[in-house]
N, C-alpha and C positions, 0 to 999 in steps of 0.2 A: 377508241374507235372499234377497237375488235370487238372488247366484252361487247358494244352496244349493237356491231352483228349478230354478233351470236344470240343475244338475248332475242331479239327481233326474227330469228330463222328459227327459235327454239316457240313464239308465239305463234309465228305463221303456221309453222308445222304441226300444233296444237289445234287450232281453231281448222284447218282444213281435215285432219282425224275424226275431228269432235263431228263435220258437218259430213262424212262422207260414211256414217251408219249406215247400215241397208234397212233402216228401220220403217215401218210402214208409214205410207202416206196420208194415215190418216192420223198420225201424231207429227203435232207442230214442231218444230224448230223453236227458238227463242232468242232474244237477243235483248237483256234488260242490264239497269243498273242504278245508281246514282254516283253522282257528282255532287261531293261536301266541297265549299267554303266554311273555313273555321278559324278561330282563333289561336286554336292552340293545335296542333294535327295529336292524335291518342293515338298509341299504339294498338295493334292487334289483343295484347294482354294490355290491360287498361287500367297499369299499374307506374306506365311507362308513356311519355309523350317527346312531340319535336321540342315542344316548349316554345315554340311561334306559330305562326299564321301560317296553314297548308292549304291546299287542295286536294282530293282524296277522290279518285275514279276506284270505284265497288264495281266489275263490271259482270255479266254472266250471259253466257254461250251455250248453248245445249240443246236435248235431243230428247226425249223423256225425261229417264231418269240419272241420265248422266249428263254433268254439267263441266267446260274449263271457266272458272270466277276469278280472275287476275285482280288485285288488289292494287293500284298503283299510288304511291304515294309520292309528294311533291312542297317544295316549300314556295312559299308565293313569290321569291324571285326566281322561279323553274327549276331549283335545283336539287334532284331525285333524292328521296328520303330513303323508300323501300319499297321493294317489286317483290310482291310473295301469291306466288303462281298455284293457286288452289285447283285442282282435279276432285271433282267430291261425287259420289253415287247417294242418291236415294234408295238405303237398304229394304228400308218398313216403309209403307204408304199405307195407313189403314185410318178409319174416321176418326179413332182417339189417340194414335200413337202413332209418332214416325221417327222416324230418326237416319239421318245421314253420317256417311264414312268419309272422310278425304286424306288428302298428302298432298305436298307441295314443296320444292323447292322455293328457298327467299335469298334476297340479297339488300342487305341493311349496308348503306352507303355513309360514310363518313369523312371528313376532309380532314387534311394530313396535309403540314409543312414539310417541307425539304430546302435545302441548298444547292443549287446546282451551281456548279461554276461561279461561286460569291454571289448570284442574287437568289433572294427568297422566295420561293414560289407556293402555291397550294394544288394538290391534286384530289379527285375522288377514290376511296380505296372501298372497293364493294367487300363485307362479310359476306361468307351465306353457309347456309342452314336447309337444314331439312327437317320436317315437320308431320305428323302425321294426326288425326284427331276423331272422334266420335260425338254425336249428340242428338242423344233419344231426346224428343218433347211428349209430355203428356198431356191431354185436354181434359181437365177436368168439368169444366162449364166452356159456352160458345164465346166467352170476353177473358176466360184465365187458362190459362193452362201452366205446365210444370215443366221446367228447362236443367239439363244437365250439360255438360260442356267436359271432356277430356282432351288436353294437347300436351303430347309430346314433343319434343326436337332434339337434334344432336346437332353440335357444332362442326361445320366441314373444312373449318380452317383452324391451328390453333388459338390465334389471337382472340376467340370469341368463348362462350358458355359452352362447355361440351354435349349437356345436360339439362333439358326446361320439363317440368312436368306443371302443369297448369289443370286443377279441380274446380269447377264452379258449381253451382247452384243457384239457381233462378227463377223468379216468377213474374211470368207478365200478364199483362191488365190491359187487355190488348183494343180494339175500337169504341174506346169509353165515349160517350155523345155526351158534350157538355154544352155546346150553345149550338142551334140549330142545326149546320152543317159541316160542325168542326167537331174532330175527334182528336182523342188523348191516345198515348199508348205508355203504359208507366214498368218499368224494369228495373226491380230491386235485385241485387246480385250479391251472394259472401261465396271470396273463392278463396282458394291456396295454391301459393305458388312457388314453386323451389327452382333454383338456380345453382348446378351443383353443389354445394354441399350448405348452403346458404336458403331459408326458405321465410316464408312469412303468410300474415293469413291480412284479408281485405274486405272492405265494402264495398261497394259501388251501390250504382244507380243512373238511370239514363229517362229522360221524357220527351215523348215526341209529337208534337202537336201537326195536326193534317186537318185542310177540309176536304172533302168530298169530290171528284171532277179536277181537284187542282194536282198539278204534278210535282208542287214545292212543298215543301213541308220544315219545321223545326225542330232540331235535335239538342236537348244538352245533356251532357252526363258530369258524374263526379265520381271519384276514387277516393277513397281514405283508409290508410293504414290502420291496422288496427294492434301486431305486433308484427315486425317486420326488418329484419337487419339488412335488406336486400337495399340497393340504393336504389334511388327516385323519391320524387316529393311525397311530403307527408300527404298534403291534398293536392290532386290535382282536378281539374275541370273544363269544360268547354262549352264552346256555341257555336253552333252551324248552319246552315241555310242549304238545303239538298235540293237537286232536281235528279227527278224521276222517272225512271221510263223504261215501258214493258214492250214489245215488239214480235208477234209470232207469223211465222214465215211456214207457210204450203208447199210443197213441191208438187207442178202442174205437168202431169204426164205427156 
């Protein structure tokens, strides 16, 4: 009950900062995100998953060009995956090139037997981490552009990875038109991924299907090792069903 104060006075506290800018009234506020149903919930690094049925609130909050993006993660009988608290700045905003900064505390939750008193009980015992990351995009044409991706972290408890450095590279294919008012968005991905002294390199790939005016859309991605002593499955993959929503807010003098 306490962690779940503190986390909650550590959000409020966040989101009242984020909204209380003195930034001019003629730049919006925001308040977007989506909500996955999925079969399998993927991790952050998408090398890693629940390995069941999640639900996944993407949420974001912001001002310009600063945003709090809380990540919440969940399994479908409610019981929290991982809460990883993204603060990210838009450094570059330019027509072919941007690229955002962020950091974040997480807390990756897993259940844990004990004995009390001769019966057997289960508790949640949160890890957490700190993370920090970089990702310039380039536009090459108005449907591709060119994606990089740096993430660090260090472990803030011992029982966890002291050490994550995560490389991608990426290309997306992005409002493809294939039948009248449905669009594709296609993400081929090779990244490298080390975990203290332990590293491996990967595929991925994700597609997402959208019509136009609709706020649902369908996602699925795959991962596959390519060489990799790191655990987690050789392939892994999913399906999910998003809802979407953008929301910008005025302040009236």
């Amino acid at each position: 009950m306490k962690f779940k104060t503190t986390l909650l006075l550590v959000f409020l506290v966040s989101v009242n900062h984020l909204f209380a800018q003195t930034d001019s009234t003629k730049t919006p506020s925001f308040f977007a995100g989506q909500i996955t149903a999925t079969n399998n919930g993927v991790s952050l690094i998408p090398s890693f998953s629940l390995g069941k049925p999640a639900v996944l609130f993407d949420l974001s909050l912001g001002k310009g060009r600063l945003s709090f993006d809380p990540m919440l993660r969940f399994a479908m009988d409610g019981k929290p995956w991982a809460f990883v608290l993204w603060w990210r700045y838009k450094a570059i905003q330019q027509k072919n090139f941007k690229m955002s900064v962020g950091a974040h505390p997480a807390f990756v939750f897993r259940t844990e037997e004990a004995n009390v008193n001769g019966v057997n009980t289960s508790y949640l015992k949160a890890q957490r981490f700190f993370a920090w990351e970089a990702t310039p995009v380039l536009s090459i044409h108005k449907n591709i552009a060119l994606g990089f991706s740096y993430l660090g972290s260090t472990g803030l408890t011992k029982d966890v990875t002291q050490s994550t450095t995560f490389l991608s590279f990426k290309t997306i294919f992005s409002n493809l038109t294939w039948y009248k008012d449905w669009q594709a968005t296609i993400t081929p991905q090779f990244f490298y991924l080390k975990m203290d002294d332990i590293d491996g390199t990967y595929v991925s790939g994700s597609l997402v299907i959208s019509k136009k005016k609709s706020p649902f859309t369908l996602t699925t991605m795959f991962s596959k090792k390519l060489r990799s002593a790191l655990a987690g499955d050789d392939l892994l993959w999913s399906v999910g069903l998003n809802y979407n929503f953008n929301h910008q807010f005025r302040r009236i003098n």
